[in-house]
N, C-alpha and C positions, 0 to 999 in steps of 0.2 A: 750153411744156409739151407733152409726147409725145402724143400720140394713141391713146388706149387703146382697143382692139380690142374688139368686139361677137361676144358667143357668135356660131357660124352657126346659122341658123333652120331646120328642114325642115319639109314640108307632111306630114307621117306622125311617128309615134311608133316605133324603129324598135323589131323582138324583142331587147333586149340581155336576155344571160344571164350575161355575165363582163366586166370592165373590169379592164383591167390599163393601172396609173399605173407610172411612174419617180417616183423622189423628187426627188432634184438638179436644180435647173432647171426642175420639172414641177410636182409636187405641194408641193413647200417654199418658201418665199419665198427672199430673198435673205441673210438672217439662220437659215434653215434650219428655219423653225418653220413649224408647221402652222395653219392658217386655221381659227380660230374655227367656222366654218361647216360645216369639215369633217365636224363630227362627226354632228351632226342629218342630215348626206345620209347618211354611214352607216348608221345608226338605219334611213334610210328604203329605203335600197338591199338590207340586210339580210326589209326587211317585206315587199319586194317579192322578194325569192328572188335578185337578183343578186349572184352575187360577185364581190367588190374582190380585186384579186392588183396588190399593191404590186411591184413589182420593179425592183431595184435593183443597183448593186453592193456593196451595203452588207451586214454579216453577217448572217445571219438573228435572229442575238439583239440584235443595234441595232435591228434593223428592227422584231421582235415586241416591246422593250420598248419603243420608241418609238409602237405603234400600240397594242399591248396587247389586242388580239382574236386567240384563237388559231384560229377559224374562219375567218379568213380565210384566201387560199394566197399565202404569201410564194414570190417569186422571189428568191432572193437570189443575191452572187456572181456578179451579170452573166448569171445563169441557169443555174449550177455547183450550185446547190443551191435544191432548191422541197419548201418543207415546209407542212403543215396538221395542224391540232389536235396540232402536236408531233410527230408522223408524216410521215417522211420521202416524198415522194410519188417523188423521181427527183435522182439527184446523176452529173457528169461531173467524175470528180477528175483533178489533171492527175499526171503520174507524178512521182515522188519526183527520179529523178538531171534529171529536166528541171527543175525547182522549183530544185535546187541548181544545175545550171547555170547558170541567171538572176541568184543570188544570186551568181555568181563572175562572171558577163561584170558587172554593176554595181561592184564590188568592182574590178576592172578601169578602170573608168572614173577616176578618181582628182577629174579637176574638177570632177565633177556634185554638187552639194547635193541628194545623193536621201536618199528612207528608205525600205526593202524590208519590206513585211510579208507574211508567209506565213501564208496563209490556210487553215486546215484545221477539220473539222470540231468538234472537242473545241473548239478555241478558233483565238485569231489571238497572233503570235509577232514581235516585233521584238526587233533589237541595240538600234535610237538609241533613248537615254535624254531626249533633249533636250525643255526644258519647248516648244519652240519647235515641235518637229516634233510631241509626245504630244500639244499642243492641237489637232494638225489630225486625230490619229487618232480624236479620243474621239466625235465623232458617230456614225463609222462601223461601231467595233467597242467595244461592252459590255463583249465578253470579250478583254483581249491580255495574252500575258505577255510580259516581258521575260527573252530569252536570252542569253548570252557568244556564243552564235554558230548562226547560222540554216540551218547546214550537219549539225547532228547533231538536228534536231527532228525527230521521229518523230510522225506523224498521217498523215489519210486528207487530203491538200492540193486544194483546190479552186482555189486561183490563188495568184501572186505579185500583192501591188498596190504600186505603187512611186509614191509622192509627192514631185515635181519641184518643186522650189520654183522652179526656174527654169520657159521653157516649153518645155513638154514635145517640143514639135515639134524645136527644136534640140536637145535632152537625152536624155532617157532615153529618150524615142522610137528615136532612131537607131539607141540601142543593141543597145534589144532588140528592132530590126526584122527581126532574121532568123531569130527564134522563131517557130513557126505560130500558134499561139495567142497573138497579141500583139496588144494591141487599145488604141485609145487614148480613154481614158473622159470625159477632162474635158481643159480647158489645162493641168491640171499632174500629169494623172493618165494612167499606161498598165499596163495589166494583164495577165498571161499568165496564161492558160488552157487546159485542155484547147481544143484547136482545132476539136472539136465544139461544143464549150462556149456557148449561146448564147441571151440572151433569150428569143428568137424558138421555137426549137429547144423551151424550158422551156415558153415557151405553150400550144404547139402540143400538148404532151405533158399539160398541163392540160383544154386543151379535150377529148383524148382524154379522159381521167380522169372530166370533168362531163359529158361525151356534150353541150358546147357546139359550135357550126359558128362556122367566120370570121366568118360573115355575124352572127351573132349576140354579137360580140365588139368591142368599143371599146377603144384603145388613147390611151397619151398618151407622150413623148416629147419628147426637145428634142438629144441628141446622138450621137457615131457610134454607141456602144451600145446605143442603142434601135430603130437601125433593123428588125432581126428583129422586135424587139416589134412596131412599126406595121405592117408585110407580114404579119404573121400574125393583124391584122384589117382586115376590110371597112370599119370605122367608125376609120379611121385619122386620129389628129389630131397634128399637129406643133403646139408649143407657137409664140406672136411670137415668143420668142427665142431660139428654137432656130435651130440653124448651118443655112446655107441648102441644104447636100449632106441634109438629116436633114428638112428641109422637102421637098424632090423625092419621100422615100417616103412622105409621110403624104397622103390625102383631103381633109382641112380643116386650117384652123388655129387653134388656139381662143387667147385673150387671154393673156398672157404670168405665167408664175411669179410676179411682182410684185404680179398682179392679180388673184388667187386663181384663174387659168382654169382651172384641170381643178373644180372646182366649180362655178363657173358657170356651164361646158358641159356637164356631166353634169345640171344641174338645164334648161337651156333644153331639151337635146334629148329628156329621158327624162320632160319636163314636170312634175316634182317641184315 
Protein backbone atom coordinates (compact mmCIF):
# COMPACT_ATOMS: atom_id res chain seq x y z
CA UNK A 1 0.00 0.00 0.00
CA UNK A 2 1.38 3.57 -0.96
CA UNK A 3 2.45 5.89 1.61
CA UNK A 4 0.40 8.63 2.11
CA UNK A 5 1.99 12.00 2.53
CA UNK A 6 1.63 14.29 5.83
CA UNK A 7 0.36 17.97 5.53
CA UNK A 8 3.79 20.01 6.20
CA UNK A 9 3.74 21.52 9.76
CA UNK A 10 5.10 25.20 10.40
CA UNK A 11 5.88 26.83 13.78
CA UNK A 12 3.72 30.14 12.78
CA UNK A 13 0.36 30.78 11.37
CA UNK A 14 1.24 32.37 8.12
CA UNK A 15 -1.03 36.06 6.92
CA UNK A 16 -2.76 34.24 3.98
CA UNK A 17 -5.35 36.58 2.31
CA UNK A 18 -5.91 34.49 -1.12
CA UNK A 19 -5.46 30.73 -2.02
CA UNK A 20 -5.58 29.85 -5.39
CA UNK A 21 -6.22 25.96 -6.14
CA UNK A 22 -6.11 24.12 -9.87
CA UNK A 23 -8.80 21.71 -10.11
CA UNK A 24 -7.46 18.67 -12.25
CA UNK A 25 -4.92 16.80 -10.33
CA UNK A 26 -5.27 19.34 -7.26
CA UNK A 27 -8.47 20.06 -5.85
CA UNK A 28 -10.65 16.88 -7.52
CA UNK A 29 -9.91 13.42 -6.94
CA UNK A 30 -9.33 11.10 -9.44
CA UNK A 31 -13.21 10.56 -10.38
CA UNK A 32 -13.12 14.60 -10.55
CA UNK A 33 -15.46 15.13 -7.66
CA UNK A 34 -14.92 17.31 -4.78
CA UNK A 35 -14.16 16.15 -1.08
CA UNK A 36 -16.86 16.29 1.19
CA UNK A 37 -14.90 18.40 3.49
CA UNK A 38 -14.46 20.89 1.09
CA UNK A 39 -17.10 22.59 1.80
CA UNK A 40 -17.20 23.49 5.65
CA UNK A 41 -13.16 24.93 4.91
CA UNK A 42 -15.01 27.09 2.62
CA UNK A 43 -17.59 28.35 5.01
CA UNK A 44 -14.51 28.85 7.15
CA UNK A 45 -12.18 30.52 4.89
CA UNK A 46 -14.88 32.80 3.68
CA UNK A 47 -15.37 33.72 7.94
CA UNK A 48 -12.06 34.43 8.09
CA UNK A 49 -11.97 37.15 4.98
CA UNK A 50 -9.69 34.77 2.78
CA UNK A 51 -10.33 34.26 -0.82
CA UNK A 52 -10.40 30.97 -2.68
CA UNK A 53 -9.52 31.70 -6.61
CA UNK A 54 -10.14 28.27 -8.11
CA UNK A 55 -8.07 28.26 -11.38
CA UNK A 56 -8.28 26.20 -13.80
CA UNK A 57 -8.46 25.60 -17.55
CA UNK A 58 -11.82 24.75 -17.30
CA UNK A 59 -14.75 27.48 -18.45
CA UNK A 60 -15.70 29.87 -16.08
CA UNK A 61 -19.23 28.47 -16.30
CA UNK A 62 -18.00 24.75 -15.44
CA UNK A 63 -16.20 26.13 -12.97
CA UNK A 64 -18.97 28.67 -11.29
CA UNK A 65 -21.50 25.90 -11.65
CA UNK A 66 -19.61 23.39 -10.43
CA UNK A 67 -18.44 25.46 -7.05
CA UNK A 68 -21.48 27.64 -7.10
CA UNK A 69 -20.19 30.74 -5.00
CA UNK A 70 -20.04 33.76 -7.12
CA UNK A 71 -17.68 35.58 -4.67
CA UNK A 72 -15.39 33.73 -5.16
CA UNK A 73 -12.55 34.77 -8.18
CA UNK A 74 -12.56 32.22 -10.85
CA UNK A 75 -9.28 31.82 -12.98
CA UNK A 76 -10.48 30.31 -15.69
CA UNK A 77 -9.09 29.30 -19.28
CA UNK A 78 -5.61 28.54 -17.96
CA UNK A 79 -5.90 32.23 -16.85
CA UNK A 80 -7.51 33.82 -20.32
CA UNK A 81 -10.23 34.76 -18.30
CA UNK A 82 -10.87 35.79 -14.26
CA UNK A 83 -14.20 36.75 -13.20
CA UNK A 84 -16.06 37.57 -9.75
CA UNK A 85 -19.55 38.14 -8.72
CA UNK A 86 -20.16 37.76 -12.56
CA UNK A 87 -17.81 40.66 -13.28
CA UNK A 88 -15.23 40.33 -15.40
CA UNK A 89 -12.03 41.30 -13.54
CA UNK A 90 -9.35 40.80 -16.64
CA UNK A 91 -9.39 38.50 -20.01
CA UNK A 92 -6.28 37.73 -22.73
CA UNK A 93 -8.16 36.71 -25.85
CA UNK A 94 -6.06 35.14 -28.40
CA UNK A 95 -6.71 36.69 -32.04
CA UNK A 96 -9.45 35.16 -34.14
CA UNK A 97 -7.10 34.16 -37.64
CA UNK A 98 -4.50 32.64 -35.06
CA UNK A 99 -7.53 30.43 -33.41
CA UNK A 100 -8.29 29.47 -37.09
CA UNK A 101 -4.92 28.63 -37.88
CA UNK A 102 -4.85 25.90 -35.10
CA UNK A 103 -8.08 24.62 -36.13
CA UNK A 104 -6.43 24.13 -39.91
CA UNK A 105 -2.72 22.98 -38.80
CA UNK A 106 -4.96 20.00 -36.67
CA UNK A 107 -7.32 19.40 -39.62
CA UNK A 108 -3.94 18.89 -41.38
CA UNK A 109 -2.85 16.34 -39.16
CA UNK A 110 -5.16 13.55 -40.60
CA UNK A 111 -3.75 10.50 -38.01
CA UNK A 112 -4.25 12.24 -34.73
CA UNK A 113 -7.64 11.16 -32.83
CA UNK A 114 -7.95 14.91 -31.56
CA UNK A 115 -11.04 17.15 -30.81
CA UNK A 116 -10.57 21.02 -31.22
CA UNK A 117 -12.64 23.24 -29.02
CA UNK A 118 -12.80 26.97 -29.32
CA UNK A 119 -13.01 28.62 -26.42
CA UNK A 120 -14.76 31.93 -26.43
CA UNK A 121 -16.37 34.06 -24.08
CA UNK A 122 -20.32 33.67 -24.88
CA UNK A 123 -19.76 29.98 -24.96
CA UNK A 124 -17.39 26.87 -26.15
CA UNK A 125 -17.75 25.52 -29.79
CA UNK A 126 -16.93 22.13 -31.32
CA UNK A 127 -17.38 20.06 -34.99
CA UNK A 128 -17.04 16.32 -33.11
CA UNK A 129 -20.30 15.04 -32.37
CA UNK A 130 -19.05 11.89 -30.98
CA UNK A 131 -20.74 10.39 -27.68
CA UNK A 132 -16.96 9.18 -27.06
CA UNK A 133 -15.15 12.52 -27.33
CA UNK A 134 -18.66 14.96 -25.69
CA UNK A 135 -18.25 12.63 -22.59
CA UNK A 136 -14.67 13.94 -22.11
CA UNK A 137 -15.90 17.71 -22.71
CA UNK A 138 -18.94 17.81 -20.26
CA UNK A 139 -16.78 18.39 -17.08
CA UNK A 140 -15.02 21.03 -18.56
CA UNK A 141 -17.43 23.29 -20.50
CA UNK A 142 -21.37 23.83 -19.29
CA UNK A 143 -21.85 25.73 -22.18
CA UNK A 144 -20.61 24.19 -25.91
CA UNK A 145 -22.30 24.30 -28.97
CA UNK A 146 -22.01 22.21 -31.62
CA UNK A 147 -20.93 23.79 -35.16
CA UNK A 148 -20.58 22.46 -39.18
CA UNK A 149 -17.31 24.23 -38.79
CA UNK A 150 -14.96 26.08 -36.22
CA UNK A 151 -13.61 28.26 -39.02
CA UNK A 152 -16.74 30.76 -39.24
CA UNK A 153 -17.52 31.10 -35.36
CA UNK A 154 -17.42 34.46 -34.46
CA UNK A 155 -16.77 35.34 -30.41
CA UNK A 156 -14.26 37.21 -28.20
CA UNK A 157 -11.86 33.45 -28.23
CA UNK A 158 -9.84 32.87 -25.18
CA UNK A 159 -7.96 29.57 -26.31
CA UNK A 160 -8.06 26.49 -28.59
CA UNK A 161 -8.26 23.32 -26.25
CA UNK A 162 -7.66 20.16 -28.11
CA UNK A 163 -8.15 16.72 -26.57
CA UNK A 164 -5.68 13.93 -27.73
CA UNK A 165 -6.85 10.87 -26.92
CA UNK A 166 -3.70 9.56 -27.87
CA UNK A 167 -0.57 11.21 -25.89
CA UNK A 168 -0.32 14.34 -26.25
CA UNK A 169 3.56 14.57 -26.21
CA UNK A 170 3.72 12.42 -29.55
CA UNK A 171 0.36 14.10 -30.96
CA UNK A 172 -1.13 17.17 -31.02
CA UNK A 173 1.76 18.48 -29.06
CA UNK A 174 4.05 18.46 -32.10
CA UNK A 175 1.82 19.95 -33.98
CA UNK A 176 0.85 22.86 -32.46
CA UNK A 177 4.43 23.40 -31.22
CA UNK A 178 5.11 26.25 -33.22
CA UNK A 179 2.32 28.44 -32.06
CA UNK A 180 3.49 30.86 -29.11
CA UNK A 181 0.87 30.27 -26.98
CA UNK A 182 0.89 26.61 -26.92
CA UNK A 183 1.05 25.06 -23.68
CA UNK A 184 0.49 21.49 -22.81
CA UNK A 185 -2.22 21.04 -19.94
CA UNK A 186 -2.48 17.59 -18.96
CA UNK A 187 -1.24 13.94 -20.98
CA UNK A 188 -3.88 14.29 -23.32
CA UNK A 189 -4.37 17.96 -23.29
CA UNK A 190 -2.60 21.05 -25.20
CA UNK A 191 -3.95 24.39 -25.42
CA UNK A 192 -3.21 27.64 -27.36
CA UNK A 193 -3.57 30.83 -25.96
CA UNK A 194 -2.90 34.30 -26.12
CA UNK A 195 0.96 33.75 -25.23
CA UNK A 196 0.54 36.26 -22.42
CA UNK A 197 -2.10 34.17 -21.43
CA UNK A 198 -1.13 32.97 -18.01
CA UNK A 199 -2.19 31.47 -14.70
CA UNK A 200 0.40 33.16 -13.10
CA UNK A 201 0.07 36.41 -14.99
CA UNK A 202 -4.24 36.18 -13.77
CA UNK A 203 -2.91 35.93 -10.04
CA UNK A 204 -0.81 38.36 -10.09
CA UNK A 205 -3.52 40.77 -11.52
CA UNK A 206 -5.88 39.53 -8.65
CA UNK A 207 -3.63 40.03 -5.91
CA UNK A 208 -3.39 43.54 -7.51
CA UNK A 209 -7.11 43.79 -7.55
CA UNK A 210 -7.37 42.54 -3.50
CA UNK A 211 -4.26 44.87 -2.67
CA UNK A 212 -3.05 40.76 -1.54
CA UNK A 213 1.36 40.52 -1.53
CA UNK A 214 2.85 36.94 -2.63
CA UNK A 215 3.84 36.59 0.62
CA UNK A 216 0.45 36.61 1.72
CA UNK A 217 -0.70 34.01 -1.09
CA UNK A 218 -0.96 30.02 -1.01
CA UNK A 219 -0.98 28.26 -4.17
CA UNK A 220 -1.69 24.60 -5.20
CA UNK A 221 -0.76 22.93 -8.38
CA UNK A 222 0.34 19.51 -9.84
CA UNK A 223 1.10 20.39 -13.88
CA UNK A 224 3.05 22.53 -16.48
CA UNK A 225 0.05 24.86 -16.16
CA UNK A 226 0.19 25.72 -12.87
CA UNK A 227 3.66 26.71 -12.71
CA UNK A 228 2.96 30.63 -13.02
CA UNK A 229 0.21 29.87 -10.41
CA UNK A 230 2.88 28.51 -7.79
CA UNK A 231 5.77 31.42 -8.61
CA UNK A 232 3.39 33.99 -8.00
CA UNK A 233 3.06 32.62 -4.35
CA UNK A 234 5.42 32.62 -1.37
CA UNK A 235 3.40 29.65 0.14
CA UNK A 236 3.84 27.47 -2.90
CA UNK A 237 2.75 23.94 -2.82
CA UNK A 238 3.05 21.20 -5.56
CA UNK A 239 0.70 18.49 -5.01
CA UNK A 240 2.50 14.09 -4.37
CA UNK A 241 1.41 13.85 -7.86
CA UNK A 242 2.23 16.37 -9.60
CA UNK A 243 5.00 15.95 -12.50
CA UNK A 244 8.36 16.38 -10.93
CA UNK A 245 9.48 19.69 -13.61
CA UNK A 246 5.95 21.28 -11.51
CA UNK A 247 7.32 20.08 -8.15
CA UNK A 248 11.02 22.14 -8.69
CA UNK A 249 8.68 25.53 -8.68
CA UNK A 250 6.56 24.94 -5.80
CA UNK A 251 7.92 25.35 -1.61
CA UNK A 252 6.26 22.25 -0.22
CA UNK A 253 4.33 19.57 -1.24
CA UNK A 254 1.14 18.80 0.33
CA UNK A 255 -0.54 14.98 0.06
CA UNK A 256 -1.72 13.92 -3.31
CA UNK A 257 -5.42 14.68 -5.27
CA UNK A 258 -6.47 11.17 -3.97
CA UNK A 259 -6.11 12.12 -0.63
CA UNK A 260 -8.07 15.18 -0.36
CA UNK A 261 -4.57 17.38 0.09
CA UNK A 262 -5.30 20.76 -0.83
CA UNK A 263 -7.77 20.49 2.25
CA UNK A 264 -5.87 18.98 4.55
CA UNK A 265 -3.11 21.62 4.02
CA UNK A 266 -5.06 24.49 3.95
CA UNK A 267 -6.58 23.30 7.35
CA UNK A 268 -3.03 22.09 8.97
CA UNK A 269 -1.32 25.17 8.04
CA UNK A 270 -4.05 28.07 8.46
CA UNK A 271 -5.01 25.74 11.84
CA UNK A 272 -8.71 25.49 11.04
Amino acid sequence: MPLVLDPPLFDHVPDIRLIAVDMDGTLLDDEKAIHDDFWPLLDALSDRGIVLCPASGRQYAALRGQIGRPELVYVAENGAYVVRDEVELSSETLDLAEARAVIRALRSAERLDVGAVLCGKRSAYTERADERFLAEMRPYYARLEQVDDLLVVEDEILKVAVLDFGLVDEGAGPVLAGFPGAVVSGKHWVDVMNPIADKGLALRHVQDVLGVTRGQTMAFGDYFNDVGLLDAAEWSFAMDNAHPEVRAHARFVAPANTANGVVRTIRSVLGI
